[in-house]
N, CA, C and O atoms as a GROMACS GRO file, in nm:
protein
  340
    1UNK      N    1   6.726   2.616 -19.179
    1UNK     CA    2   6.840   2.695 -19.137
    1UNK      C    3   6.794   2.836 -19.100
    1UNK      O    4   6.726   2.903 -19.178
    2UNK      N    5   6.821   2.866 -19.011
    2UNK     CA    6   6.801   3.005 -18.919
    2UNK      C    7   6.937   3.081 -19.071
    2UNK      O    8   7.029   3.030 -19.135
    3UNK      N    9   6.858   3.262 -19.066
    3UNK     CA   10   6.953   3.354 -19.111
    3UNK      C   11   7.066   3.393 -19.052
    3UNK      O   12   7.081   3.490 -18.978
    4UNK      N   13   7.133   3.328 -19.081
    4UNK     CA   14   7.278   3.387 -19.018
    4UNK      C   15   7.408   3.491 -19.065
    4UNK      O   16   7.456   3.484 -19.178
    5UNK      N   17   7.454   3.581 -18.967
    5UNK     CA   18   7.529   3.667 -19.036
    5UNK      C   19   7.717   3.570 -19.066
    5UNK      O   20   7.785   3.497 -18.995
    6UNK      N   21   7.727   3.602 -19.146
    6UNK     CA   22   7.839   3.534 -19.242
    6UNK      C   23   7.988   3.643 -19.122
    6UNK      O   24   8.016   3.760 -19.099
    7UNK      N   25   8.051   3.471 -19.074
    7UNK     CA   26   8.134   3.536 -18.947
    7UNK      C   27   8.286   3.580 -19.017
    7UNK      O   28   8.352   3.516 -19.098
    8UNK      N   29   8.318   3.726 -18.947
    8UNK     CA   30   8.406   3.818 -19.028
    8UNK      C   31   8.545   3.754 -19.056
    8UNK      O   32   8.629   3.722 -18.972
    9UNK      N   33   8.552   3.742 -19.213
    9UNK     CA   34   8.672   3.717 -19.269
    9UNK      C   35   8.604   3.571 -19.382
    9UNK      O   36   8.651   3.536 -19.490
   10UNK      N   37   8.510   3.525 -19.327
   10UNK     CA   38   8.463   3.436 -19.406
   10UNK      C   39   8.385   3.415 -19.565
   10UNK      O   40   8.343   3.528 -19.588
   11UNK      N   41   8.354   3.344 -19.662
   11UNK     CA   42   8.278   3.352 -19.716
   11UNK      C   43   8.175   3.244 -19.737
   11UNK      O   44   8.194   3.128 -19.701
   12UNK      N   45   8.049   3.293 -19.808
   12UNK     CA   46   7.995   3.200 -19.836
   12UNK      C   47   8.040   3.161 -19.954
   12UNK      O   48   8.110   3.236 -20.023
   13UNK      N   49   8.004   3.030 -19.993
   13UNK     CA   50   8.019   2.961 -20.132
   13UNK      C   51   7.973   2.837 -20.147
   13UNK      O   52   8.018   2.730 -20.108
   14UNK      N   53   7.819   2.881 -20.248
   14UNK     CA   54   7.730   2.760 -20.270
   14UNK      C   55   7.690   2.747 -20.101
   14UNK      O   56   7.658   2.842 -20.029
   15UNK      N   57   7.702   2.596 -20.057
   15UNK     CA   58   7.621   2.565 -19.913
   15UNK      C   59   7.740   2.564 -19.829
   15UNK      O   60   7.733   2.504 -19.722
   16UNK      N   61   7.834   2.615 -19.857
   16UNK     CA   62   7.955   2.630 -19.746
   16UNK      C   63   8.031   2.741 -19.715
   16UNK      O   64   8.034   2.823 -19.807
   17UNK      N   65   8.090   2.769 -19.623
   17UNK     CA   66   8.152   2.900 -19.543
   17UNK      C   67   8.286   2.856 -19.572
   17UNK      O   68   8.327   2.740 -19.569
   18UNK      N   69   8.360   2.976 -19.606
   18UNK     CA   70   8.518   2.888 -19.643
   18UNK      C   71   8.602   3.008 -19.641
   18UNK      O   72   8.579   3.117 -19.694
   19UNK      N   73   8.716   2.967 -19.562
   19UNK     CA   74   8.829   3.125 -19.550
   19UNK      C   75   8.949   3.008 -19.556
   19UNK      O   76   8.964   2.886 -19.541
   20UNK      N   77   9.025   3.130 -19.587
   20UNK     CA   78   9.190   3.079 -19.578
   20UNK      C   79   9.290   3.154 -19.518
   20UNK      O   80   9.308   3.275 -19.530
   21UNK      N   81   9.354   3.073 -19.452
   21UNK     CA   82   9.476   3.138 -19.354
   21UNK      C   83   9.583   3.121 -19.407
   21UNK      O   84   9.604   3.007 -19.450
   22UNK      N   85   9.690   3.223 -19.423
   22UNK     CA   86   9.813   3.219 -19.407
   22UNK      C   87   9.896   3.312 -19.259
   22UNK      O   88   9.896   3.414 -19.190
   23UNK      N   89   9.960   3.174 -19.288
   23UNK     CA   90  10.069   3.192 -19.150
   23UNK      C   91  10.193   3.223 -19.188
   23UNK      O   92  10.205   3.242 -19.309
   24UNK      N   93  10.313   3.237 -19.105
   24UNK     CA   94  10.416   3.268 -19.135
   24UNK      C   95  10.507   3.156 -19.116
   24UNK      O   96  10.623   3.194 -19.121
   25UNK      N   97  10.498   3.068 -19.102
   25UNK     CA   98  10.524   2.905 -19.096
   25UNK      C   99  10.488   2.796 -19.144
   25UNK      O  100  10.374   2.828 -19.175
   26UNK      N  101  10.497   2.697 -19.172
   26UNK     CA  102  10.451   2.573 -19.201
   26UNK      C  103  10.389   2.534 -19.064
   26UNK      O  104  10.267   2.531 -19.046
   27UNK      N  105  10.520   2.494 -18.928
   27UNK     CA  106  10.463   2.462 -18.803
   27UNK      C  107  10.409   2.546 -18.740
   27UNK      O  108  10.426   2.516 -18.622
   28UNK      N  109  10.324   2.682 -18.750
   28UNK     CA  110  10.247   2.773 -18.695
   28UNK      C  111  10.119   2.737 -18.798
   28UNK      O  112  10.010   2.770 -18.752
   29UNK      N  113  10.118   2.683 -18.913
   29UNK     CA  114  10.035   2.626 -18.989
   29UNK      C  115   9.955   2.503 -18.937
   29UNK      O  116   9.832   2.496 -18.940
   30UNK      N  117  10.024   2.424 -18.898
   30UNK     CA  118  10.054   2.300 -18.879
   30UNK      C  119   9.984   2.304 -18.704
   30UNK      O  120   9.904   2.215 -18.676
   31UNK      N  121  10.018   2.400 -18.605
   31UNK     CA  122   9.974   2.433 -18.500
   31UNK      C  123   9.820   2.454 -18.536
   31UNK      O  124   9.736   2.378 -18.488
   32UNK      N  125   9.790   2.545 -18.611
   32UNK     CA  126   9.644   2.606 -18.616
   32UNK      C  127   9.548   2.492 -18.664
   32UNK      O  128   9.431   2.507 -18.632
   33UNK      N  129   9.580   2.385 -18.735
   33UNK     CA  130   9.525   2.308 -18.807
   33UNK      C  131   9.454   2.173 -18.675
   33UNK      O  132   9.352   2.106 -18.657
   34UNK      N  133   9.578   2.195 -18.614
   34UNK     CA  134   9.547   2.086 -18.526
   34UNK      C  135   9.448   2.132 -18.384
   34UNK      O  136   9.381   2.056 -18.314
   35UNK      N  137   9.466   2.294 -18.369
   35UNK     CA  138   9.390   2.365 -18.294
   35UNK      C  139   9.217   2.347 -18.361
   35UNK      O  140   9.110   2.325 -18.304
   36UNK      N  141   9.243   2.363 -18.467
   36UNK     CA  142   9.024   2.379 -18.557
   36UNK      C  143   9.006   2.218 -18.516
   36UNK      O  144   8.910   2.189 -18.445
   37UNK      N  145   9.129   2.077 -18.578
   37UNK     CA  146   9.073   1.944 -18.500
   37UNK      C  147   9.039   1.966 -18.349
   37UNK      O  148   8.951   1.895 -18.301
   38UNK      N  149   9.079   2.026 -18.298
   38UNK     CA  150   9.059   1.956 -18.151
   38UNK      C  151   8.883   2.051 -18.141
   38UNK      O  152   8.781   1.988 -18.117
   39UNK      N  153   8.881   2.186 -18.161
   39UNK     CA  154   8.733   2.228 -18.196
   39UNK      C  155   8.667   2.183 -18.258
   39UNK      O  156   8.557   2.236 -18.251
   40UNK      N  157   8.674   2.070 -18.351
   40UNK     CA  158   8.582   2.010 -18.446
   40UNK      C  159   8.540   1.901 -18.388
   40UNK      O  160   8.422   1.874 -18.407
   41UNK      N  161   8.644   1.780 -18.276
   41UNK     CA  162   8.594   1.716 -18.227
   41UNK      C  163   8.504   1.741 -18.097
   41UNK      O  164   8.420   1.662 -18.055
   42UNK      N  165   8.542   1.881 -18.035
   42UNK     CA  166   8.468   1.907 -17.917
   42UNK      C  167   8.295   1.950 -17.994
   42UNK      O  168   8.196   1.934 -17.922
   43UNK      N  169   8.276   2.003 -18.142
   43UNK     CA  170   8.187   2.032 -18.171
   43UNK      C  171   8.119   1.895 -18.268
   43UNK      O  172   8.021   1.915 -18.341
   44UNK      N  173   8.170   1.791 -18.259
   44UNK     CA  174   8.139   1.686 -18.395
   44UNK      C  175   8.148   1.724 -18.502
   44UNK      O  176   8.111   1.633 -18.577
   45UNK      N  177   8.188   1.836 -18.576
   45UNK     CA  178   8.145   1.880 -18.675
   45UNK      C  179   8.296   1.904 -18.758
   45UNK      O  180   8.366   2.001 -18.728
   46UNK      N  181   8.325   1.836 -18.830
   46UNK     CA  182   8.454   1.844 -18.905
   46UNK      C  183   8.455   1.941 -19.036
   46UNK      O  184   8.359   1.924 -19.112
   47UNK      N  185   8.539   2.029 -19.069
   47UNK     CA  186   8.581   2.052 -19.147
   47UNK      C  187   8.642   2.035 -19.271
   47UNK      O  188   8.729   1.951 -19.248
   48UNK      N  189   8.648   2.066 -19.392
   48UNK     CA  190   8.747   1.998 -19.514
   48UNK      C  191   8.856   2.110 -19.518
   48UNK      O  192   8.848   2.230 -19.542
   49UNK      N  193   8.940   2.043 -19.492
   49UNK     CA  194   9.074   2.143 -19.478
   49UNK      C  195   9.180   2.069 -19.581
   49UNK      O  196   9.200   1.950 -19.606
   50UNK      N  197   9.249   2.215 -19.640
   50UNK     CA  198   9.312   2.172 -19.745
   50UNK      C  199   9.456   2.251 -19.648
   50UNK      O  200   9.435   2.336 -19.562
   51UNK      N  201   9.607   2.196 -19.687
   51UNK     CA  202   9.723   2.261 -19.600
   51UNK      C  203   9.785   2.270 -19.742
   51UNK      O  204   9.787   2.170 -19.813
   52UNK      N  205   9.833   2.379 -19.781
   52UNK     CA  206   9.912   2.393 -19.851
   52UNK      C  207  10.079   2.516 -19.836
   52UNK      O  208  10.108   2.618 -19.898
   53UNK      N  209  10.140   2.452 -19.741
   53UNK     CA  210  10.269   2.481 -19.682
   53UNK      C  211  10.246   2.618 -19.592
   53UNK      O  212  10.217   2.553 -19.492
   54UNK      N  213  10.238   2.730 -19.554
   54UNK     CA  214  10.183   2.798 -19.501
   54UNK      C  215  10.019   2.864 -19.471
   54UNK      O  216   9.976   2.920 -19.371
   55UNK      N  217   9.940   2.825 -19.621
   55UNK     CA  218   9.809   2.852 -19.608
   55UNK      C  219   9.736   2.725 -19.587
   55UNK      O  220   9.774   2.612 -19.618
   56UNK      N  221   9.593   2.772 -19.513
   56UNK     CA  222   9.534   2.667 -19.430
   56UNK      C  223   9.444   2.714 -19.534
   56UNK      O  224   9.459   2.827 -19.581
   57UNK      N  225   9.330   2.617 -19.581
   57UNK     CA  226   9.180   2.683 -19.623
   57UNK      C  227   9.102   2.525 -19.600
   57UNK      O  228   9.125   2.409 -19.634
   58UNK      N  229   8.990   2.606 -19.514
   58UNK     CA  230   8.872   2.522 -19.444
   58UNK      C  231   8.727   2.564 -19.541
   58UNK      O  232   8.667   2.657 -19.595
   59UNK      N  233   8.724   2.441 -19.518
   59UNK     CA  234   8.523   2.449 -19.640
   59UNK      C  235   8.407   2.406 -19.486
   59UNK      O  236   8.410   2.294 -19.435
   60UNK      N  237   8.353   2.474 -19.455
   60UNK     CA  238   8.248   2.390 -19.342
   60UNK      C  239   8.118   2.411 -19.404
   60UNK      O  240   8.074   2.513 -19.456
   61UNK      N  241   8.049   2.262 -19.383
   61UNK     CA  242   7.935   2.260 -19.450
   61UNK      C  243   7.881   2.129 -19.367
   61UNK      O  244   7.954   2.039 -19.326
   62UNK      N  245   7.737   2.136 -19.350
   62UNK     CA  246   7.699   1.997 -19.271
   62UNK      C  247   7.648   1.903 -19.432
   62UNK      O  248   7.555   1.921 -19.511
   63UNK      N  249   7.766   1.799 -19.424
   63UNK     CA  250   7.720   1.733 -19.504
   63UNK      C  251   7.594   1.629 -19.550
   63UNK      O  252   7.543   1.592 -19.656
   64UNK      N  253   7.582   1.610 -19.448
   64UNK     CA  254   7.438   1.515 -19.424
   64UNK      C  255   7.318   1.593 -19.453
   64UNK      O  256   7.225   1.536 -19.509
   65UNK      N  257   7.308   1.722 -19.420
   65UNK     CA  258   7.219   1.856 -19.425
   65UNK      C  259   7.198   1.880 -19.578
   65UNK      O  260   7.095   1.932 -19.622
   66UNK      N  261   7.309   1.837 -19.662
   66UNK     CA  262   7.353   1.905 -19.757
   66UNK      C  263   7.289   2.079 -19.803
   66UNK      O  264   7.246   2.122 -19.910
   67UNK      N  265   7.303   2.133 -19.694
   67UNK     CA  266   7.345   2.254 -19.657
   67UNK      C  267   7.409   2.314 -19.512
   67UNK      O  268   7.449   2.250 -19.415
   68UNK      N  269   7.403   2.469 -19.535
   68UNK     CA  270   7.458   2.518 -19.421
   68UNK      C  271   7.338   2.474 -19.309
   68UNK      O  272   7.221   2.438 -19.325
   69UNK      N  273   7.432   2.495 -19.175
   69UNK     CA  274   7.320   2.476 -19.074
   69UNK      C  275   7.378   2.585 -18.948
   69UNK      O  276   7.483   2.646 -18.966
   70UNK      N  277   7.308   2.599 -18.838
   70UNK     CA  278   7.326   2.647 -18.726
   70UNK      C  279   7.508   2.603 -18.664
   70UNK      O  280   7.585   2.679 -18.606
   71UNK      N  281   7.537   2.421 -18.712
   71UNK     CA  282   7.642   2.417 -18.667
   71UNK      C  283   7.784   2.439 -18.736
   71UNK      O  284   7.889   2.422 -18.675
   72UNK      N  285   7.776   2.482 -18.880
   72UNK     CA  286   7.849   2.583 -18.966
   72UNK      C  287   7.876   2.672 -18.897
   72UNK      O  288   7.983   2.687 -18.837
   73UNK      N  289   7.777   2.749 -18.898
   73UNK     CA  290   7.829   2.918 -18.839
   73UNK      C  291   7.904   2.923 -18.697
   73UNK      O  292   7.994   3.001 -18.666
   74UNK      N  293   7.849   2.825 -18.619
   74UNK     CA  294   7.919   2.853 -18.471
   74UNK      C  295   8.037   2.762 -18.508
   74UNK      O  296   8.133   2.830 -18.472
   75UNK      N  297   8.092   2.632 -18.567
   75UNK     CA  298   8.228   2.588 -18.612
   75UNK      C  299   8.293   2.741 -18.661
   75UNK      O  300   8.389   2.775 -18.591
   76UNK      N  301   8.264   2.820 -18.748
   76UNK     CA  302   8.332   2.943 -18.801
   76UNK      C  303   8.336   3.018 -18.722
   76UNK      O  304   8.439   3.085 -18.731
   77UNK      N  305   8.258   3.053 -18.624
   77UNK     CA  306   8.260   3.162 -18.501
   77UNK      C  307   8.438   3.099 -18.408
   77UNK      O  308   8.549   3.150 -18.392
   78UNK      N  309   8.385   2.994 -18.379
   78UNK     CA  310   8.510   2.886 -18.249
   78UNK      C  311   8.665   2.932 -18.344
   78UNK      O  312   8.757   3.001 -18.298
   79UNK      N  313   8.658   2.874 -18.478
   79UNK     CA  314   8.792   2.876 -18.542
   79UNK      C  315   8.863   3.053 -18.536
   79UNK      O  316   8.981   3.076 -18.511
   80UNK      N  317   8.742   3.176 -18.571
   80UNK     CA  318   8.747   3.260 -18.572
   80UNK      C  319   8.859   3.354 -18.436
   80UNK      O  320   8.941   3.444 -18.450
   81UNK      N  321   8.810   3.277 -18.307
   81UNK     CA  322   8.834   3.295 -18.179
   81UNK      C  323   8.975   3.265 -18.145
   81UNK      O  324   9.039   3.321 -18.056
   82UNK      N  325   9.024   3.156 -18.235
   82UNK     CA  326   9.153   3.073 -18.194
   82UNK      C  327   9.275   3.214 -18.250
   82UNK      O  328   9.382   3.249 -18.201
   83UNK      N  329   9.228   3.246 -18.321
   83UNK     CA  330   9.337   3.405 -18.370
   83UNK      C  331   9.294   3.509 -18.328
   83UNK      O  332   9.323   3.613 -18.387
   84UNK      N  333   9.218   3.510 -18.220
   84UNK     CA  334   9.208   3.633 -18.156
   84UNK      C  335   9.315   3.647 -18.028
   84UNK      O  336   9.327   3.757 -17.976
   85UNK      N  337   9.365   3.573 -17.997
   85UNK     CA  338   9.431   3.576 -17.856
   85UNK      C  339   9.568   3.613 -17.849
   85UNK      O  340   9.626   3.617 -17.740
   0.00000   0.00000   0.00000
């Protein structure tokens, strides 16, 4: 694994990067969730996402790796991007 800087708002924990969102909705919840799937399938790289009625919280970790890898950080960079707009 290349050193990578830990992308803003995120944390590390153990071999995974993990933030949590709250929204002001369930279906603005429910929107964003399905926005990181459609980035996870364009990247192969899935996420463990937990929904708990307005807050979203994602664990990314390459499991097979059983650690972080190069495609962690850029999955967290892509999701990062989707709330910038």
């Amino acid at each position: 694994m290349m050193n990578h800087p830990i992308p803003t708002g995120w944390e590390r924990c153990e071999q995974s990067l993990q933030k949590c969102f709250t929204f002001e909705s369930f279906m603005h919840a429910m929107a964003f969730v399905n926005a990181v799937a459609e980035l996870a399938e364009q990247q192969n790289h899935h996420p463990d996402i937990t929904i708990n009625y307005r807050t979203v919280s994602l664990h990314i970790t390459t499991h097979d790796a059983g650690m972080l890898t190069d495609k962690d950080y850029r999955l967290a960079e892509a999701i990062s991007l989707l709330l910038t707009d």
